[in-house]
C-alpha positions as CSV (number, residue, x, y, z in Angstrom):
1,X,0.0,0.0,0.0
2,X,1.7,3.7,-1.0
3,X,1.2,6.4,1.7
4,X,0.3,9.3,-0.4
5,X,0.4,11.4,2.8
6,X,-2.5,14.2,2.9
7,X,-2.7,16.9,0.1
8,X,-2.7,20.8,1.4
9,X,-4.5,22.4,-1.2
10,X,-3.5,26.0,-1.5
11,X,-5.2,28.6,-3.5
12,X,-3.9,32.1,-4.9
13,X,-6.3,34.5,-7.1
14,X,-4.8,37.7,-9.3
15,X,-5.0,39.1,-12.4
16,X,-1.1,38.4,-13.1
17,X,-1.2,40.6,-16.3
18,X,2.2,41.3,-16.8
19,X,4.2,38.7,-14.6
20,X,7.1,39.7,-12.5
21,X,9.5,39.1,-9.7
22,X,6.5,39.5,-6.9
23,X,4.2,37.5,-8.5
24,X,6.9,34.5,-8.4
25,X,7.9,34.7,-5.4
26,X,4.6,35.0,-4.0
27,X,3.6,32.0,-5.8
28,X,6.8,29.5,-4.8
29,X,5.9,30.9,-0.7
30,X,2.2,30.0,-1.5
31,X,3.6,26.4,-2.9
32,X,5.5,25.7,-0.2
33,X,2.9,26.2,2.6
34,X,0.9,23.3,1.1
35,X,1.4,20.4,-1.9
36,X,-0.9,21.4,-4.3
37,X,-1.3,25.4,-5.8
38,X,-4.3,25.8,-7.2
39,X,-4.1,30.1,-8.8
40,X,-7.7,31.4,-10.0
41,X,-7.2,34.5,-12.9
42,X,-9.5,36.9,-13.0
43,X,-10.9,36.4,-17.1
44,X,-10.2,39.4,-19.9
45,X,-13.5,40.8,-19.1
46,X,-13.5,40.7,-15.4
47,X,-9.8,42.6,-15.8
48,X,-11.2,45.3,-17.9
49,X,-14.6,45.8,-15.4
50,X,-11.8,46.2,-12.3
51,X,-8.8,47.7,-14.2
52,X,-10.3,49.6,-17.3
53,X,-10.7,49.1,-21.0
54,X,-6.8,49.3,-21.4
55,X,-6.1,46.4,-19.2
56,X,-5.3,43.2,-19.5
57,X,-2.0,43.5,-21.7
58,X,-1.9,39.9,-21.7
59,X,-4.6,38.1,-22.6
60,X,-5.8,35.3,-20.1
61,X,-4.8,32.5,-22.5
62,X,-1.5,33.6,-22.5
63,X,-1.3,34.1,-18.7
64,X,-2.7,31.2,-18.0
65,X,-0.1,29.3,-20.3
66,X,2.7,31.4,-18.2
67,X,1.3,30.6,-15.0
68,X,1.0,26.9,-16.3
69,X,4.8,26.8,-16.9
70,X,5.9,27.7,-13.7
71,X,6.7,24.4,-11.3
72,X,5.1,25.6,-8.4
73,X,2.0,26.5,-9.9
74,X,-0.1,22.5,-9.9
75,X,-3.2,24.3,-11.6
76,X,-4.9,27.5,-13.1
77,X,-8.6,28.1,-13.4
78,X,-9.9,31.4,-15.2
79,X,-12.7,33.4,-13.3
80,X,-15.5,36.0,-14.6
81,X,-17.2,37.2,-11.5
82,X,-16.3,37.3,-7.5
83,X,-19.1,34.7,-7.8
84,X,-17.3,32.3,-9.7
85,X,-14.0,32.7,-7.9
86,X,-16.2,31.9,-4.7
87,X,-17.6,28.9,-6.1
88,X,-13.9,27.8,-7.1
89,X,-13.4,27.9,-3.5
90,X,-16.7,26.2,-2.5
91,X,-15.4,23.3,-5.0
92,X,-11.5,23.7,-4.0
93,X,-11.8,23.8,-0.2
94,X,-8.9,25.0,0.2
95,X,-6.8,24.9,3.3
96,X,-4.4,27.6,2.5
97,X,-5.3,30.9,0.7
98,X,-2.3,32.9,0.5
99,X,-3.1,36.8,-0.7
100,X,-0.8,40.2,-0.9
101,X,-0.5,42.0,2.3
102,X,-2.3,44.9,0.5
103,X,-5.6,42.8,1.8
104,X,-5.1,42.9,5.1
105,X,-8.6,44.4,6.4
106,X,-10.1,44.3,3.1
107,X,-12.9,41.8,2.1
108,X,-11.3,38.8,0.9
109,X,-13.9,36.4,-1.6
110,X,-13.9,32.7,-0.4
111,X,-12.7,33.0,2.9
112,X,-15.5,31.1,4.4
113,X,-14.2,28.2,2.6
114,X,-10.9,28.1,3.5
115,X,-9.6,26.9,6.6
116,X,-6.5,29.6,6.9
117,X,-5.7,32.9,5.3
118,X,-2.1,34.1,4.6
119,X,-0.7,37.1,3.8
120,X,2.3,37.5,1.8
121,X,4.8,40.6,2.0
122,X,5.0,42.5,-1.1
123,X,8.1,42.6,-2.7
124,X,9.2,46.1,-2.8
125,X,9.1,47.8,-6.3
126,X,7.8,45.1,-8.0
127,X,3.7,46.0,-9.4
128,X,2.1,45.7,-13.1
129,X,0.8,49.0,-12.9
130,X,4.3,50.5,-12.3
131,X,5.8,48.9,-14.7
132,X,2.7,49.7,-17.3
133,X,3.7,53.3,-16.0
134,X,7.3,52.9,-16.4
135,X,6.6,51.8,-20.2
136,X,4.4,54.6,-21.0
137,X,6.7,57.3,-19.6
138,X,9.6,56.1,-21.5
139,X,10.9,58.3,-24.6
């Protein structure tokens, strides 16, 4: 008989539009709380209702292929509404959601279905929208 051992499922939800430094190493501490990382993406059209009609840069095929690539990510789901990402978490039952430290206080979708919530430092300098700034104010 194999011992499989017990699976922590750990969830993570973003946008991830243009991926960077923070967003990796967010993900590989989110992966190594648990043995299974499951990240929800917000869809193209949920990214434009949050972020405006200029957003996403990368569409959510393509960030769900580079999310896909990475080894610590097991899993990606696409979301449309704050309704679907809490369903994902009904189904999921997480026991790990790991989010940016920008939540703290803020309402958090799908907490009720997880057993534990995490919050992860930022990494200093490291944001899309800066470096969508830092693009457009280039000469």
């Amino acid at each position: 008989m194999y011992n499989l051992g017990i699976v922590r499922r750990v969830i993570v939800n973003g946008t991830f539009d243009i991926l960077h430094r923070g967003h990796i190493e967010m993900l590989r501490f989110a992966r190594s709380q648990g043995s299974y990382l499951l990240v929800a993406i917000d869809s193209d059209k949920q990214v434009r209702e949050l972020k405006g009609d200029k957003r996403p840069i990368n569409t959510q095929e393509d960030r769900k292929f580079q999310l896909e690539n990475l080894k610590c990510v097991d899993a990606v789901w696409i979301f449309d509404s704050q309704e679907e990402l809490e369903h994902i978490c009904k189904i999921y039952r997480p026991h790990l959601m790991v989010k940016g430290s920008d939540y703290r206080g803020k309402p958090i979708t799908g907490r009720q279905y997880c057993e534990e919530i995490k919050y992860y430092e930022l990494v200093k300098n490291y944001s899309t929208s800066k470096i969508i700034e830092n693009i457009n104010n280039r000469k």
